[in-house]
N, C-alpha and C positions, 0 to 999 in steps of 0.2 A: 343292461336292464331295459325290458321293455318301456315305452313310456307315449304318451296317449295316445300319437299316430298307431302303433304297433299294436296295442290292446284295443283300439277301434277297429282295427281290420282283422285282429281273432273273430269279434265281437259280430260283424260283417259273413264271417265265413261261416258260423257258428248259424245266424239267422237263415242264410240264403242257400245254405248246402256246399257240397264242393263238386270240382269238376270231378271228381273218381266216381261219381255218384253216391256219394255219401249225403244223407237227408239234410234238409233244414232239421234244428231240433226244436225249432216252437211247436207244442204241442205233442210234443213224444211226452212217452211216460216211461219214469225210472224206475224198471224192475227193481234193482239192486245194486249195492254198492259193496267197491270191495276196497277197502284202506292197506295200501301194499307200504308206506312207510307210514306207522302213528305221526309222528314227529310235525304231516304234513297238513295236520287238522287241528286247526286251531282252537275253535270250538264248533259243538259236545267234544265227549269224550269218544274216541274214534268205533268203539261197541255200537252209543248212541246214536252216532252220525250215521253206519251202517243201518241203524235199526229205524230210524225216521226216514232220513231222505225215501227209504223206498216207496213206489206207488205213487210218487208226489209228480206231476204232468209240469215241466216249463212250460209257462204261458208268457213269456217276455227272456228276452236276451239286450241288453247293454250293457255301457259303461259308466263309472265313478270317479275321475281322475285316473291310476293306473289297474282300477279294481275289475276286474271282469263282474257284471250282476246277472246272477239270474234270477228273474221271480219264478215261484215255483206254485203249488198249489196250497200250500199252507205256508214255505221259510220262504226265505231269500237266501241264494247261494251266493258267497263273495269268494271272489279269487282274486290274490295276488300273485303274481308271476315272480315279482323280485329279479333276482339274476338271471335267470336262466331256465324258467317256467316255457312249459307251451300246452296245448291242448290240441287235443287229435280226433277225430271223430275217424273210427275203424272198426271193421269187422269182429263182432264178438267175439270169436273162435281165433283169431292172429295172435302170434306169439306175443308171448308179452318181453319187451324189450328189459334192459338189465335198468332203465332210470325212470319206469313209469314208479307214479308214487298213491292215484287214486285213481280206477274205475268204477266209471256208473254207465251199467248193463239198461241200453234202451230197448223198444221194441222195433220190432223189424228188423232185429240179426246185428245193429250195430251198439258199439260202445263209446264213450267219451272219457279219453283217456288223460290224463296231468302226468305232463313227463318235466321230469325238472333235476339235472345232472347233478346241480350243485345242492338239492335240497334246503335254499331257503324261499321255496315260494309256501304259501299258506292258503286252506280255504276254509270259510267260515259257514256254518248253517246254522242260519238264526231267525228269528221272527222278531226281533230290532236291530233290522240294520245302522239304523242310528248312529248305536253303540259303537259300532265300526267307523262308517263315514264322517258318523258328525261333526268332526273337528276341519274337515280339511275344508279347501278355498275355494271360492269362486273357478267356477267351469269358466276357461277363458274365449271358448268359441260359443256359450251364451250370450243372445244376443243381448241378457236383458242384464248385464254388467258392460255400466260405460264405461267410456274414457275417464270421466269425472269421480268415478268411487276407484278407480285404477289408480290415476292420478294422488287423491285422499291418501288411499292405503301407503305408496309409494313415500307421502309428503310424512306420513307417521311414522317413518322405518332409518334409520341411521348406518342400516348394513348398506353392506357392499352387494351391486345386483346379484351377480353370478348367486352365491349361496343366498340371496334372497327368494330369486325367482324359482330355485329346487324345492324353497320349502314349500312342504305342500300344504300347509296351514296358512299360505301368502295366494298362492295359486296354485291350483288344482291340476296334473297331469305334465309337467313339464319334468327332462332331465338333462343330460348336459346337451345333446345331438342341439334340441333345440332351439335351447335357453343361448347356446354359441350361436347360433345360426342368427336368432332372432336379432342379440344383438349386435351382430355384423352390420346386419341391415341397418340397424336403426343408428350405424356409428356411433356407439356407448361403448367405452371402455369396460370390462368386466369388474372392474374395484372399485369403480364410482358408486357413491353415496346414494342412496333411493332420493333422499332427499334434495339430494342436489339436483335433480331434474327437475325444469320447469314443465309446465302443463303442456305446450308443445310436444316437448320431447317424452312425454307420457304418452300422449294418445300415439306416437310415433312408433312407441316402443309395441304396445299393445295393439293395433294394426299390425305389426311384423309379427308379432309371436303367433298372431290369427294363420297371417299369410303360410308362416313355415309348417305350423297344425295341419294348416288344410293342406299344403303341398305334399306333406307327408303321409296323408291319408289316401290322395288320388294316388300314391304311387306307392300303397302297401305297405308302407313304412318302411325303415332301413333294413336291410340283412349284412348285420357288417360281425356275426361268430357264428357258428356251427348252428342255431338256434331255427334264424328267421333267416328264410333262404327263398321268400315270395317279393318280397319291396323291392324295390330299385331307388330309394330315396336316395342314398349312398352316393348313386352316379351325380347327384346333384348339391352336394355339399359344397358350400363357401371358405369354409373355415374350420369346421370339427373335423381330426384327424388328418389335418393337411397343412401339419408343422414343418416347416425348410420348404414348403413350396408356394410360386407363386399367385398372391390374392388374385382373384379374377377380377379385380375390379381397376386396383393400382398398380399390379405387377410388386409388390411390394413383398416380402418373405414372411410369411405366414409365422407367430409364434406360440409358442405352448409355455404356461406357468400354470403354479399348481395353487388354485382359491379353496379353502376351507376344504382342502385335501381328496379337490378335484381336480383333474385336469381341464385346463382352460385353455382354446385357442382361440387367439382374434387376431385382427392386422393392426400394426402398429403404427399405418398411416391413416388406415378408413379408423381408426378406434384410436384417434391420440390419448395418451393421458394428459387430466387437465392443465393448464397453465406448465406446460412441461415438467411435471412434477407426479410424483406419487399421488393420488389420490386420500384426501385422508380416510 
């Protein structure tokens, strides 16, 4: 699953154009749209969505934790990618591949295409966004969440980080790539308690998650399935996907256990568990 390095660098390509010479699309306008799987429209109803978006001009392209936004001229378009979502910006007239699931026909000969194999990505056209975003968490590469409301939140939570830091009603844009990496760095076990960290090791924590965000964004984010095949993040992992081999830091054997029925890797020297014990 994409996760916010990867959707900031859609997001990125989407603004600035691509090398094939394909446009920037701020400020195109959306002839039409064609819904090649319903299923893949969250809301309106997929007639609707066809029959509004049209004529509507992107005037902004960002992100929302892992949401794709577009402002539009009257909605706001939300994309979630999920598993195995991507977005194409191509020539109107190209074939249309066997797992695109929405086309919106811009001008200038090009389209923007949602290819998504596994069909659970979603897009939304609405005019409150809100309703969508509103619940999830603090942006954690804003600047304008400290340490200290980090910290807060952490001191109010009982879980275990790993499935604390995915939710995204905790924080906003994280998945596992990161949420491992981050806590590599910051030598936190993945089962320890939120609570159990002191204020140190909070702002410790949230400086690393910053560091691996932004590391992940200069370098495109990861390409580790058939998907995203532009990042090189991957060349640079510590700990995600690098079970039975050596920590770069300890030489120590990297291991994999499965948190809230994810898979989790840390180093079991750089990440002891506490007082050599299970973590409650």
């Amino acid at each position: 699953m994409p996760e916010l390095p990867e959707v900031e660098t859609i997001a990125n390509g989407l603004r600035q154009g691509g090398s094939d010479g394909s446009p920037s699309l701020i400020h195109q306008a959306i002839l039409s749209a064609c819904v090649l799987w319903p299923r893949s429209i969250a809301e309106p109803a997929p007639s609707e969505f066809e029959r509004r978006i049209a004529g509507q001009v992107i005037t902004a392209i960002g992100r929302r934790a892992k949401y794709l936004v577009m402002q539009l001229s009257q909605d706001t378009l939300l994309i979630h990618l999920r598993m195995s979502g991507n977005l194409l910006v191509e020539p109107h007239n190209a074939e249309i591949p066997t797992h695109h699931r929405l086309l919106l026909f811009l001008q200038g000969g090009w389209r923007l295409a949602f290819n998504d194999t596994r069909k659970f990505g979603r897009a939304w056209l609405t005019n409150q966004p809100d309703q969508v975003l509103g619940r999830l968490g603090p942006e954690p590469l804003d600047p304008a969440f400290s340490a200290q409301e980090f910290y807060r939140r952490l001191q109010a939570s009982r879980r275990q980080l790993k499935p604390l830091l995915l939710d995204q009603e905790f924080i906003a844009g994280l998945g596992n790539i990161y949420t491992d990496e981050a806590l590599h760095l910051s030598k936190l076990h993945p089962l320890l308690t939120a609570d159990q960290l002191d204020e140190t090791q909070a702002a410790v924590l949230l400086d690393n998650i910053r560091r691996v965000l932004s590391s992940g964004i200069r370098h495109h984010g990861a390409s580790i399935d058939w998907v995203y095949r532009n990042g090189d993040f991957q060349n640079y992992f510590l700990v995600y996907q690098r079970d039975g081999q050596p920590c770069r830091k300890c030489g120590a054997t990297i291991q994999r256990l499965v948190v809230g029925q994810r898979g989790t890797h840390f180093c079991p020297v750089c990440q002891p568990t506490p007082e050599g014990g299970r973590p409650a």
